[in-house]
C-alpha positions as a Python dict, from the first residue, in 0.01 Angstrom:
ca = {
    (1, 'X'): (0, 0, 0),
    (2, 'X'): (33, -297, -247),
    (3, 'X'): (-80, -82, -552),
    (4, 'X'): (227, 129, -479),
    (5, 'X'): (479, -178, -444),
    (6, 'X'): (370, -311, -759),
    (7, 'X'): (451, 47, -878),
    (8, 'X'): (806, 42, -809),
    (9, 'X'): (1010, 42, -1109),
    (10, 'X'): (1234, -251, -1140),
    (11, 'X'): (1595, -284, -1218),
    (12, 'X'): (1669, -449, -1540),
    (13, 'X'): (1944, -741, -1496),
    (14, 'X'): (2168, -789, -1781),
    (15, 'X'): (2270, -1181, -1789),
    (16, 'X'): (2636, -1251, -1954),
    (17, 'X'): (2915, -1509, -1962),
    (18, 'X'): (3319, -1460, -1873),
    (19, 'X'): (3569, -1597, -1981),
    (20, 'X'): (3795, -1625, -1687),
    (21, 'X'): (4172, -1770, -1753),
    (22, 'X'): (4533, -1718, -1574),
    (23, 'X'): (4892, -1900, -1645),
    (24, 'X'): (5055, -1724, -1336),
    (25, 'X'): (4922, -1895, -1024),
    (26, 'X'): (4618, -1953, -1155),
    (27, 'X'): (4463, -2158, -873),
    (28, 'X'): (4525, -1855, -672),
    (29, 'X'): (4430, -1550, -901),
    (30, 'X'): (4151, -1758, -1015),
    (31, 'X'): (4012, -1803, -661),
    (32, 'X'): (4116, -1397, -550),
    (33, 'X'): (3933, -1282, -872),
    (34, 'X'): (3593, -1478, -791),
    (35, 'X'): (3632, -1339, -447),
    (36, 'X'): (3680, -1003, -581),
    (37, 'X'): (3360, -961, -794),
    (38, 'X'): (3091, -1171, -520),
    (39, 'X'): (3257, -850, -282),
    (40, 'X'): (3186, -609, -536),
    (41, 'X'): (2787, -710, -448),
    (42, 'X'): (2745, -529, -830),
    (43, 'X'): (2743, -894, -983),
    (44, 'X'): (2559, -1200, -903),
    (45, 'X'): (2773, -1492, -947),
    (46, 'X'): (2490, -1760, -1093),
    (47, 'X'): (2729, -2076, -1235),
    (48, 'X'): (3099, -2158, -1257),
    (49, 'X'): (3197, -2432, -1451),
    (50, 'X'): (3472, -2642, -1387),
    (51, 'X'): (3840, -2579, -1444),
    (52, 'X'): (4017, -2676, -1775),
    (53, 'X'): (4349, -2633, -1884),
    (54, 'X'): (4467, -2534, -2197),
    (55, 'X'): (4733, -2470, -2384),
    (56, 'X'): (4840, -2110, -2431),
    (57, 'X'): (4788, -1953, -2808),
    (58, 'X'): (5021, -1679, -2982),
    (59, 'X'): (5309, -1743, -2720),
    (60, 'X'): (5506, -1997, -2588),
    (61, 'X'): (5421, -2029, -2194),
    (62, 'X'): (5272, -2191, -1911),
    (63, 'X'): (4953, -2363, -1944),
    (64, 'X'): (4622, -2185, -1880),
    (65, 'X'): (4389, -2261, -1622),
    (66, 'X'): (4019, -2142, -1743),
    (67, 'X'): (3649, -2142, -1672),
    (68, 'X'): (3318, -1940, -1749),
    (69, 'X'): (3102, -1772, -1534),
    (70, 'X'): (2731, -1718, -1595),
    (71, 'X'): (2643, -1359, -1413),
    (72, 'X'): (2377, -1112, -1318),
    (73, 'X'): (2391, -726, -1286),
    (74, 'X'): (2210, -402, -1314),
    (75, 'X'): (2492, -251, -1450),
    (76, 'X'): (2559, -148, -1836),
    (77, 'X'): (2836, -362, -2038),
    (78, 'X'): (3069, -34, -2003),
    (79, 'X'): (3020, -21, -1668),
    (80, 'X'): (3096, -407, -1609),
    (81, 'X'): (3382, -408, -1847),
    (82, 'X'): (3540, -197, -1640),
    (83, 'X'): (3448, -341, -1323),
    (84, 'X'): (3595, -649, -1440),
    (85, 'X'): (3927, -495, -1523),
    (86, 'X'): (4007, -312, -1216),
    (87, 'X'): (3966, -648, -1041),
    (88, 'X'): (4207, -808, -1311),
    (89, 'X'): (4418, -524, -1237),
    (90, 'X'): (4371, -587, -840),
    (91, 'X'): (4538, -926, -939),
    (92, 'X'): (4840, -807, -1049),
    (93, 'X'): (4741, -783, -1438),
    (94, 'X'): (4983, -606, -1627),
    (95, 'X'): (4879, -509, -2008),
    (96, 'X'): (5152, -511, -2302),
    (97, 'X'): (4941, -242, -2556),
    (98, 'X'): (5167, -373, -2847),
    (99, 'X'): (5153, -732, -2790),
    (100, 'X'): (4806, -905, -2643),
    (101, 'X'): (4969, -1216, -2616),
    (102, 'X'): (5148, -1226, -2269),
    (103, 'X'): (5098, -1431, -1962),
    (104, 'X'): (4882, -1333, -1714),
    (105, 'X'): (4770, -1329, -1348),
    (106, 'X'): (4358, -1305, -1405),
    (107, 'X'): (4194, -1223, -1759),
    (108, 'X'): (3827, -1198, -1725),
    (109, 'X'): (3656, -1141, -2049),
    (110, 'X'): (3303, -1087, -2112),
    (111, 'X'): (3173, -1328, -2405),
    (112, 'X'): (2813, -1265, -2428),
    (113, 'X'): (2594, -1007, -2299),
    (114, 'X'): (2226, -1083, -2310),
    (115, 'X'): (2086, -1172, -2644),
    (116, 'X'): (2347, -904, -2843),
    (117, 'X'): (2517, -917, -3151),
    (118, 'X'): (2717, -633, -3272),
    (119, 'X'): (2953, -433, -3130),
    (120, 'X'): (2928, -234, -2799),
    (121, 'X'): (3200, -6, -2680),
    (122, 'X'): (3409, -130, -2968),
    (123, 'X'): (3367, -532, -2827),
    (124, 'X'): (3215, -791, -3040),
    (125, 'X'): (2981, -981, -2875),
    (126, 'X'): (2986, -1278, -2864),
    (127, 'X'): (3279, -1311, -2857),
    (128, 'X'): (3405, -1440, -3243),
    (129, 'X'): (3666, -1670, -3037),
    (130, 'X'): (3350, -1880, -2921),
    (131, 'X'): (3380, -2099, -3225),
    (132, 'X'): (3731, -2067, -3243),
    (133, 'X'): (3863, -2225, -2916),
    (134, 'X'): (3786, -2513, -2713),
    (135, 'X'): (3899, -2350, -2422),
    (136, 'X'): (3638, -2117, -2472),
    (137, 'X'): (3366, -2395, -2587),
    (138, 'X'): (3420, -2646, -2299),
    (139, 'X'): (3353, -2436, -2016),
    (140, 'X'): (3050, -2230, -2164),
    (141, 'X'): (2918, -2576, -2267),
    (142, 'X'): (2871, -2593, -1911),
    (143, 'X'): (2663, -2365, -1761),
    (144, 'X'): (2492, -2201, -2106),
    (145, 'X'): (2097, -2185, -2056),
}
């Protein structure tokens, strides 16, 4: 009997980082949005950092509320992208194709994805932003291992 548990093939868990920020009610998307993805029991939740507002870039608006999440999950980066937009999109996330910089209810963007570099599904991971923004740095800073 314990040969044949040893013999069961194991899922492989991809570990990866978000990027989670809102300027529209962002202690309540924020809060919705982590609820939405511990629900989706498809991805473990492992570390949040703390909040940290920021300043929005390319537009004039409302402050940003952001954190980073450190996750878990068997699924592929395809498959997680999308997960992670239909729950933006459960938010109330509305997407401008001809202008990225808008306000927004919930953005949750994946930043690294394992060890990766390159490009998957036309995404470059990590994310070249890392070095770019604090409000990118300061939160990762936090729970990166």
């Amino acid at each position: 009997m314990l040969g044949s548990l040893l013999n069961v093939p194991q899922k492989t868990m991809n570990k990866f980082y978000v990027l989670v920020g809102s300027n529209i009610e962002p202690q309540e998307n924020i809060k919705k949005g982590l609820n939405l993805i511990k629900e989706t029991n498809k991805i473990i939740l492992e570390a949040v950092s703390n909040e940290h507002i920021s300043q929005a870039v390319g537009m004039d608006s409302d402050d940003f509320l952001n954190l980073a999440l450190r996750c878990t999950t068997s699924l592929n980066f395809k498959d997680t992208r999308n997960l992670l937009k239909d729950i933006e999109t459960s938010c109330g996330r509305e997407r401008d194709p001809n202008n990225k910089f808008t306000p927004r209810t919930l953005d949750l963007d994946i930043i690294i994805w394992n060890d990766f570099e390159g490009i998957i599904d036309g995404y470059q991971l990590p994310d070249p932003d890392i070095n770019k923004y604090d409000f990118i740095q300061k939160p990762l800073a936090e729970i990166l291992n």
